[in-house]
C-alpha positions as CSV (number, residue, x, y, z in Angstrom):
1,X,-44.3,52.5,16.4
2,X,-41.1,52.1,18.9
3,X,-43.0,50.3,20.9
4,X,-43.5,47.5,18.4
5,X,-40.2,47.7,17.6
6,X,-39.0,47.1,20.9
7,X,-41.6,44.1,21.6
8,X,-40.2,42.8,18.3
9,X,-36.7,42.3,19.1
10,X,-37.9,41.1,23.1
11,X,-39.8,38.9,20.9
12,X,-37.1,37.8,19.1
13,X,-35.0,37.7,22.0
14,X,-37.3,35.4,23.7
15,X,-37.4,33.0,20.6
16,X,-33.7,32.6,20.3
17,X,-33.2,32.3,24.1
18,X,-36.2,29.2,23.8
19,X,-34.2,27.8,21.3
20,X,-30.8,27.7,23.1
21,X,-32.3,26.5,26.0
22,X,-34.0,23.9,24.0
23,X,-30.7,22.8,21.9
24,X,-28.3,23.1,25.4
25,X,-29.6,19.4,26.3
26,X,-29.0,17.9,22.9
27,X,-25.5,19.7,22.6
28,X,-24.4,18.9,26.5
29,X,-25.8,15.6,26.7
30,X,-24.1,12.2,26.8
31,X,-26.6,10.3,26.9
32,X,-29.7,9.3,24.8
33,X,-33.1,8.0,26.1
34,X,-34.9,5.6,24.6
35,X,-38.7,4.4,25.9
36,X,-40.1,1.1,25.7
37,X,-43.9,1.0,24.5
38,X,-44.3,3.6,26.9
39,X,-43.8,1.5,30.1
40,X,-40.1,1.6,30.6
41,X,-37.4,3.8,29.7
42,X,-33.7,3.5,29.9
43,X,-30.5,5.5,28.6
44,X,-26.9,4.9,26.6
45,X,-24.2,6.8,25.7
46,X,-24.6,8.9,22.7
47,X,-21.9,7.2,21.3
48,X,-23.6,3.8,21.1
49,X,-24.6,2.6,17.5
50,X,-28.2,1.7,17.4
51,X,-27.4,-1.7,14.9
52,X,-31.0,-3.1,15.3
53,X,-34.8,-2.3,16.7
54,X,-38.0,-4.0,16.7
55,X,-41.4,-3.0,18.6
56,X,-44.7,-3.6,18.7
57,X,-47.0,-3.9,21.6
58,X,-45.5,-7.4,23.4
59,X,-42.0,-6.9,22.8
60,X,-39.5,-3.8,22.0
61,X,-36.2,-4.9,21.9
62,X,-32.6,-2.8,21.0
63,X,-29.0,-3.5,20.2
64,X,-26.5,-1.1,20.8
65,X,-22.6,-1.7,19.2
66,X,-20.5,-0.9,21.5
67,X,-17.2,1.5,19.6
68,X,-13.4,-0.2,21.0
69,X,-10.4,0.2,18.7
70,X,-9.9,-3.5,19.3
71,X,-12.6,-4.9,17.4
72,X,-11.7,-2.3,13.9
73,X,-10.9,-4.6,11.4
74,X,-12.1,-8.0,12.9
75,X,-15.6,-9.2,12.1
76,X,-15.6,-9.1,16.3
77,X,-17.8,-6.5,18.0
78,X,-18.5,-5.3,21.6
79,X,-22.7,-5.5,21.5
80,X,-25.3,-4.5,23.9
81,X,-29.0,-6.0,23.6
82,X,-32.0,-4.8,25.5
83,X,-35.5,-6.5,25.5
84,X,-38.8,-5.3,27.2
85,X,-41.6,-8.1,27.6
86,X,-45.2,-7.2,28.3
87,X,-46.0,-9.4,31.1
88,X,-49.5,-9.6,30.4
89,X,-49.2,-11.0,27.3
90,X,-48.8,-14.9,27.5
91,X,-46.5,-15.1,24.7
92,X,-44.2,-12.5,26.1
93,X,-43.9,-13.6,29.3
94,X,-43.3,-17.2,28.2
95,X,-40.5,-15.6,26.0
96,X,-39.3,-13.6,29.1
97,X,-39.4,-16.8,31.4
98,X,-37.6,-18.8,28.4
99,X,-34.6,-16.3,29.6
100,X,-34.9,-16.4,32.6
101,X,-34.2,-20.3,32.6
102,X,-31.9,-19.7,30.2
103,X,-29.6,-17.5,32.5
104,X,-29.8,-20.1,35.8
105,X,-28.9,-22.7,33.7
106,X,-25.6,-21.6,31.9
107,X,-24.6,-18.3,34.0
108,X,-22.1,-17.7,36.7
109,X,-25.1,-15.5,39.2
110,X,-23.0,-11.5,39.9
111,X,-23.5,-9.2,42.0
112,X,-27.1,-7.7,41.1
113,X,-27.3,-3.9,40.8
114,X,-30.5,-2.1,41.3
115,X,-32.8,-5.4,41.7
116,X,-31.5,-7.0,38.9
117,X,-30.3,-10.9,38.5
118,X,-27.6,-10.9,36.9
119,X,-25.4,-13.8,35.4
120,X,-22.0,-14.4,33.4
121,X,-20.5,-16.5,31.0
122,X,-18.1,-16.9,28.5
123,X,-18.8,-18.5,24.8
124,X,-17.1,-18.7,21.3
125,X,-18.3,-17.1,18.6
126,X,-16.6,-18.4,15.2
127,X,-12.9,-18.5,17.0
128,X,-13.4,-15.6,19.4
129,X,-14.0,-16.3,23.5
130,X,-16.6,-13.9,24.6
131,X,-17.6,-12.6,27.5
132,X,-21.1,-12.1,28.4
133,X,-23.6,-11.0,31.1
134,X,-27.0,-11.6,31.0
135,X,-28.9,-9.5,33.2
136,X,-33.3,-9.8,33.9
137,X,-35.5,-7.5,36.2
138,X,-39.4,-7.5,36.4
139,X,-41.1,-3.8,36.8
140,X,-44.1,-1.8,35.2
141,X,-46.1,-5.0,34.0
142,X,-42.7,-5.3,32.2
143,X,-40.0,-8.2,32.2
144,X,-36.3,-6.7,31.0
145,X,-33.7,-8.6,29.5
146,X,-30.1,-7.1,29.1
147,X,-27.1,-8.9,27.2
148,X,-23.8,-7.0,26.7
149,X,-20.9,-9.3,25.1
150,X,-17.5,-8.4,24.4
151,X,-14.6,-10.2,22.5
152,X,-11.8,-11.1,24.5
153,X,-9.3,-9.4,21.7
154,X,-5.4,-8.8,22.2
155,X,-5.8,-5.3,21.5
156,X,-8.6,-4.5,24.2
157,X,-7.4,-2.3,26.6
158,X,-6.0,-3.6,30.2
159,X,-9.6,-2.2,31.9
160,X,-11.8,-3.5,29.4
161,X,-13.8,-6.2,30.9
162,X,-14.4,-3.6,34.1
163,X,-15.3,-0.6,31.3
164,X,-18.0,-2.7,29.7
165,X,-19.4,-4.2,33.4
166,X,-19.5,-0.3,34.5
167,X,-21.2,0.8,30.6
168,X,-23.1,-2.5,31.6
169,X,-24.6,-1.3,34.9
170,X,-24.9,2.3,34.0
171,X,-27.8,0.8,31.8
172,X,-29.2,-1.2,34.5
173,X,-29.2,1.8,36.9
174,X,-31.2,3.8,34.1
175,X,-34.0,1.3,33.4
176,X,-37.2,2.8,34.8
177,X,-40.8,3.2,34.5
178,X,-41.4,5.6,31.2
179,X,-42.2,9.4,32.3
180,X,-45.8,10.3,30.8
């Protein structure tokens, strides 16, 4: 009989010590990842507000609000949007192409990051100027479409613009083929 007791509590030990190690990434991460469809996957900050979704098998897209003290009490928010296009699919990659055109035609090209084309504006929304960068990249039979916009608000920090551009291509960076 003592030796089932002490298998039990090894047991036991073993359990909770599964279980810590399998909470420790939720608890110490800062960052959540998300997967497209199963062919891309890319990662935010935990602290980014999931405000919309949508997938099915051509098109997964989500939007991320973006938390700055600026925007509290102003109908303005800082917004990030992510779109994944199946290539194969001819309606998708006419959407994808649709934004692709899109971007050359109104964008200021930036410095890409990680093989991405990237492109800025700015553009009012209601009687707010806001900034925005369009980014596309092509990978995984997959065409990705990134928007971030932010308001240009008296209250936004001094670093703001250069916050959002580094949140901006933190996501980029993250953007791979999904792990199976």
């Amino acid at each position: 009989m003592v030796f089932w007791k002490r298998s039990a509590t090894s047991f036991v030990r073993v359990i909770l010590l599964c279980v810590l190690i399998g909470v420790t990434p939720l608890i110490a991460s800062d960052t959540i990842v998300f997967t497209a469809v199963g062919r891309i996957q890319f990662s935010v900050p935990s602290d980014w507000v999931v405000i919309a979704s949508k997938s099915d098998p051509t098109l997964t897209l989500f939007a991320f609000q973006i938390k700055n003290a600026a925007d509290e009490g102003t109908p303005d928010s800082t917004n990030l949007v992510i779109i994944s296009y199946y290539l194969k699919d001819h309606g998708a990659k006419a959407a994808f192409e649709e934004k692709l055109s899109d971007q050359k035609q109104k964008a200021q090209k930036k410095e890409s990051v990680n093989n991405w084309s990237c492109g800025s504006f700015s553009a009012m929304q209601g009687s707010t100027r806001y900034q925005d960068w369009d980014c596309t990249w092509k990978g995984n039979e997959c065409g990705v479409f990134v928007r971030v916009a932010w308001p240009e608000l008296p209250k936004n920090p001094p670093d703001y613009d250069k916050t959002i551009e580094a949140a901006l291509a933190d996501v980029l960076k993250s953007v791979a083929p999904a792990v199976k």
